[in-house]
C-alpha positions in Angstrom: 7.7 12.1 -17.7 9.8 9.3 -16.8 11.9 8.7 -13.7 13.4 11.3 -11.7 15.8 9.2 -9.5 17.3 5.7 -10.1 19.4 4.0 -8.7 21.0 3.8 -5.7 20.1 6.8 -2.9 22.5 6.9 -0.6 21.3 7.7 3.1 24.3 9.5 4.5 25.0 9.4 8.0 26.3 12.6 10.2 30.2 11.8 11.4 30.2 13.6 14.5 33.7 14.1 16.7 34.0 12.7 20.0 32.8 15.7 21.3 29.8 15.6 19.7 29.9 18.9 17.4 29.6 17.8 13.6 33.1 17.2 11.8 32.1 18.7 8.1 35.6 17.9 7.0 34.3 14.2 7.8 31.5 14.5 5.3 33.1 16.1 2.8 35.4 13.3 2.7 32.8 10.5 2.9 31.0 12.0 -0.2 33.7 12.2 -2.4 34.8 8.3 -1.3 30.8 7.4 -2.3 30.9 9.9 -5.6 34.4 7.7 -6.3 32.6 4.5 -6.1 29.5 5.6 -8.1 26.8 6.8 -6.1 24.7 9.4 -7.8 21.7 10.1 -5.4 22.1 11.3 -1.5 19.5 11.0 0.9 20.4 14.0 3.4 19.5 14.9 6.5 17.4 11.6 7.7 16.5 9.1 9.9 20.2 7.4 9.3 21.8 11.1 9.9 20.3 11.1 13.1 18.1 14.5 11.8 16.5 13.8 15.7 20.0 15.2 16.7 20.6 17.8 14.6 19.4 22.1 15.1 18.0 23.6 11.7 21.8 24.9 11.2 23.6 21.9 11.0 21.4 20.6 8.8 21.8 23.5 6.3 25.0 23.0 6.7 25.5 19.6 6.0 23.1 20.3 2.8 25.8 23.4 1.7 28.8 20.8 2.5 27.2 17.8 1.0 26.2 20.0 -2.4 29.4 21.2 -2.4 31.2 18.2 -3.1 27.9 16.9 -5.7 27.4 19.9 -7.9 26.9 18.0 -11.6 27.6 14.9 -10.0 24.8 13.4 -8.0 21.1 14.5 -6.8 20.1 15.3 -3.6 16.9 14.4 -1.7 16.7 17.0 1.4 14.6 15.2 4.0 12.0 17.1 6.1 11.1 15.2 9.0 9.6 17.8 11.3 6.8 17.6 14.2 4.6 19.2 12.4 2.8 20.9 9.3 4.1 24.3 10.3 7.7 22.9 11.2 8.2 21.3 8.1 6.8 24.0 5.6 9.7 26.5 7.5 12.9 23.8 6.8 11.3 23.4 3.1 11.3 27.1 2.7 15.0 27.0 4.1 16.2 24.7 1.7 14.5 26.2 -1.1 16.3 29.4 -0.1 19.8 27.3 -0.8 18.8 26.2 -4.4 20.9 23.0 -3.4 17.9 20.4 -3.6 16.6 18.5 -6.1 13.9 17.1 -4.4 12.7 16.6 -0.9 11.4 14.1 1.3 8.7 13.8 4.1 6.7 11.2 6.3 3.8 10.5 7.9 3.2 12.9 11.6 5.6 11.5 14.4 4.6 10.2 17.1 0.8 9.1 17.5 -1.4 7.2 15.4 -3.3 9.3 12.2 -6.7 8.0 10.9 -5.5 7.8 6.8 -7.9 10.6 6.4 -5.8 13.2 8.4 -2.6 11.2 7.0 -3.9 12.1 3.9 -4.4 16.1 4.4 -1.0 16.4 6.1 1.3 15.0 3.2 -1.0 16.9 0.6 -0.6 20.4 2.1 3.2 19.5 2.2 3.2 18.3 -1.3 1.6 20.7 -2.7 3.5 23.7 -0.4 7.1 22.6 -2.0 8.3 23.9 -5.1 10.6 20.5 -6.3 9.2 17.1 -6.3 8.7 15.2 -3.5 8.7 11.6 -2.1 6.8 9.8 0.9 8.7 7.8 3.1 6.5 4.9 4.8 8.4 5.0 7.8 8.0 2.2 10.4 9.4 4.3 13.6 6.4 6.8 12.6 2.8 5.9 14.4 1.1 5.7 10.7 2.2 4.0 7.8 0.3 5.0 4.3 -2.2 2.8 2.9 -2.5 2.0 -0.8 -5.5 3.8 -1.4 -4.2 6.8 0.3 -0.9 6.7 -1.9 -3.1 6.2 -4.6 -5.5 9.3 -3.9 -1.9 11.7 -3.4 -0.7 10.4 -6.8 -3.7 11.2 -8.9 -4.7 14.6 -6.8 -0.9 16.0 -6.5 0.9 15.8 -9.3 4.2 17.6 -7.1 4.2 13.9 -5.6 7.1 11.6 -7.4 8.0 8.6 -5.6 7.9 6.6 -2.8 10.5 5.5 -0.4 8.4 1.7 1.2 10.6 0.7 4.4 7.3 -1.2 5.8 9.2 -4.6 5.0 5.3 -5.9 4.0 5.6 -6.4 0.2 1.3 -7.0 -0.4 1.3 -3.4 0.7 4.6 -2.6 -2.1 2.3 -4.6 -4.6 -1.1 -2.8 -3.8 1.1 0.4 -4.5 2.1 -0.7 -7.7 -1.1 -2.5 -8.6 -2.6 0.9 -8.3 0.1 3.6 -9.7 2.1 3.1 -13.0 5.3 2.4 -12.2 6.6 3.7 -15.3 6.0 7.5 -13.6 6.7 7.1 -10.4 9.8 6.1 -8.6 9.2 3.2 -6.2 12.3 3.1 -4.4 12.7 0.2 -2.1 13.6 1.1 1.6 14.7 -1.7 3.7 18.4 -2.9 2.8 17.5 -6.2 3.6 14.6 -6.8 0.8 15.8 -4.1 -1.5 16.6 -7.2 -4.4 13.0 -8.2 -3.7 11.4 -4.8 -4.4 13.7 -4.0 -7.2 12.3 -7.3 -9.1 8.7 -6.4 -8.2 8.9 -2.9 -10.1 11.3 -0.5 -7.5 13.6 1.4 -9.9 16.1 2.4 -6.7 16.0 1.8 -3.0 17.2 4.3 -0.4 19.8 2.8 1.3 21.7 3.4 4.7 23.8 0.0 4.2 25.2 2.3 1.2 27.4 4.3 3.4 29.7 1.6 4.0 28.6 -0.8 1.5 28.0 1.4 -2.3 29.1 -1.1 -4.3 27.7 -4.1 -2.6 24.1 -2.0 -3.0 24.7 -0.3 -6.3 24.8 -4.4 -7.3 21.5 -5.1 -6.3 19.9 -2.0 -8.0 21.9 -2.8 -11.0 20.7 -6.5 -11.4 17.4 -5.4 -10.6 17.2 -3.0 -12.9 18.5 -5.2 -15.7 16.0 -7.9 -14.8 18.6 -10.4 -13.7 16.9 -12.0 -11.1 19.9 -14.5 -10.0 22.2 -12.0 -9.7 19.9 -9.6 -8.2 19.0 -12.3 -5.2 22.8 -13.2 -4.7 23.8 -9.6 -4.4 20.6 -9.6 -2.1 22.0 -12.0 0.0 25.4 -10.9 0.6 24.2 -7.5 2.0 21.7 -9.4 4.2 24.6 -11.4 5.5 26.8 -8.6 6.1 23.3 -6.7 7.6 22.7 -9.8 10.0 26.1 -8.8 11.7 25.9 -5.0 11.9 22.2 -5.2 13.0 23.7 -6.6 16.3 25.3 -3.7 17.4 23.3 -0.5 18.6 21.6 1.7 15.5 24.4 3.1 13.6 27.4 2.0 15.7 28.4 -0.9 13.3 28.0 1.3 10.2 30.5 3.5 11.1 32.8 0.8 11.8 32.3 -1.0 8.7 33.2 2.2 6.7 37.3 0.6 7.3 36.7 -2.3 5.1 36.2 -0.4 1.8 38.5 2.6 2.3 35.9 5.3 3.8 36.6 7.4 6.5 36.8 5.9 10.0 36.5 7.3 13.0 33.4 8.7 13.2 30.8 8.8 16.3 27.3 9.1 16.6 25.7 12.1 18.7 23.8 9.5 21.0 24.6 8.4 24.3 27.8 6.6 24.6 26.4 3.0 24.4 24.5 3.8 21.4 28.1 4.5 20.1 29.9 1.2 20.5 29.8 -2.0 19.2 30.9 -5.2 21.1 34.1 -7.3 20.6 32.2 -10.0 19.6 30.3 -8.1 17.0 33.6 -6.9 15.4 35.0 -10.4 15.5 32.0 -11.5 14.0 32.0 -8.6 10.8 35.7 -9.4 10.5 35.5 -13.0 9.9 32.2 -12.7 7.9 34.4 -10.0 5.5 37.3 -12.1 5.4 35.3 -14.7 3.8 33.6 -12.7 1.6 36.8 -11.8 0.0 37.5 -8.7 1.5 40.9 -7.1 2.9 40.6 -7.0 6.9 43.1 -5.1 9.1 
């Protein structure tokens, strides 16, 4: 069967206007800046977009304006992060109503702690329920993270189930994955920006990537030297993003992000839907990112 995605996924963020409605216009025009630079996966409607944040609307609309500007271009990974079985099985049925996703992603239950028993009967019923392929996230801000064996078990029993998204930053828990599934038929995809290189090397074929909205290039490096097998290359495009990530990590979640969109001609001027202080980022932060960029070769104004 091979691999479905590769590559880069690109986990798009939601530009929202001061007043905190969604500006579409906004995301059109940061997916055709990414599709200029090379990205051809999206990762839509998580974590990153602030999904928390957004009604059942917006995020079919974001899908319809995000497809819109992909059609034949790019894939698209519709994330369902919902509170619960029942939630999640009516955003899946949405999307599938659209016909705009190529596959879809889901996580473990929010909130409390899952015995990998009952982790393991909520992502089959989900798995098997949608009609495109879909990936697990191993999510750190959920209460469960999924085991080896328990990937293992979905693998062999569900066939619907194609990759793996592994943000648990713990690679013997990446390499009991792989020990245990072929990794020539499923898509490991590496899911913390700042040990992407790492995973890529170890037998990740893509990582899903929120430092991609400002950064495509910078990530598509990493992805591409990993994929080659250059592991020097791979390591120093490694560490160049975790430089850059050192910095915007200071500021609050996605503040810095958004800021960081000026230096390689994206769209600026965007605003998270969180409370105000969530939504700035220091002068010393900026000060910091500036110098850091203007050493790393890049055009600050």
């Amino acid at each position: 069967m091979g691999h479905f995605i590769t590559g880069v996924v690109d986990e798009i963020l939601t530009p929202f206007n001061a007043d905190g409605s969604v500006n579409y216009e906004q995301t059109a025009e940061m997916i055709d800046w990414h599709l200029s630079k090379g990205i051809q996966n999206f990762f839509v409607n998580g974590l990153g977009a602030e999904c928390h944040e957004l009604t059942t609307e917006e995020k079919l609309e974001l899908l319809k304006v995000i497809y819109g500007r992909t059609q034949g271009k790019a894939k698209i990974m519709a994330c369902s992060f919902e509170n619960s079985i029942e939630e999640n099985k009516k955003l899946l049925d949405l999307y599938e109503e659209t016909g705009m996703a190529d596959c879809y992603c889901i996580t473990a239950p929010p909130f409390f702690r899952h015995t990998q028993k009952a982790l393991y009967d909520y992502a089959a019923e989900l798995i098997d329920y949608a009609k495109r392929p879909v990936y697990i996230y191993n999510c750190v801000q959920m209460g469960t993270l999924f085991e080896p064996d328990t990937l293992e078990k979905l693998w062999r029993e569900h066939p619907n189930l194609k990759g793996f998204k592994d943000a648990s930053v713990d690679i013997l828990n990446f390499l009991q994955c792989t020990l245990r599934i072929d990794k020539d038929e499923f898509d490991f995809l590496g899911g913390c920006d700042g040990l992407d290189g790492v995973m890529m090397l170890l037998g990740a074929v893509g990582c899903v990537s929120f430092m991609a909205v400002p950064y495509p290039t910078e990530m598509m490096d990493i992805c591409r030297y990993g994929l080659e097998g250059n592991v020097e290359k791979c390591i120093e495009a490694q560490h160049k993003v975790l430089r850059i990530r050192n910095v915007v990590k200071k500021a609050p979640f996605n503040a810095a992000y958004m800021y960081a969109m000026k230096y390689g001609g994206g769209p600026v001027g965007m605003h998270s839907r969180m409370p105000a202080d969530q939504d700035y980022v220091p002068d010393s932060v900026k000060e910091e990112l500036d110098e850091l960029m203007r050493e790393l070769g890049y055009d600050v104004k």
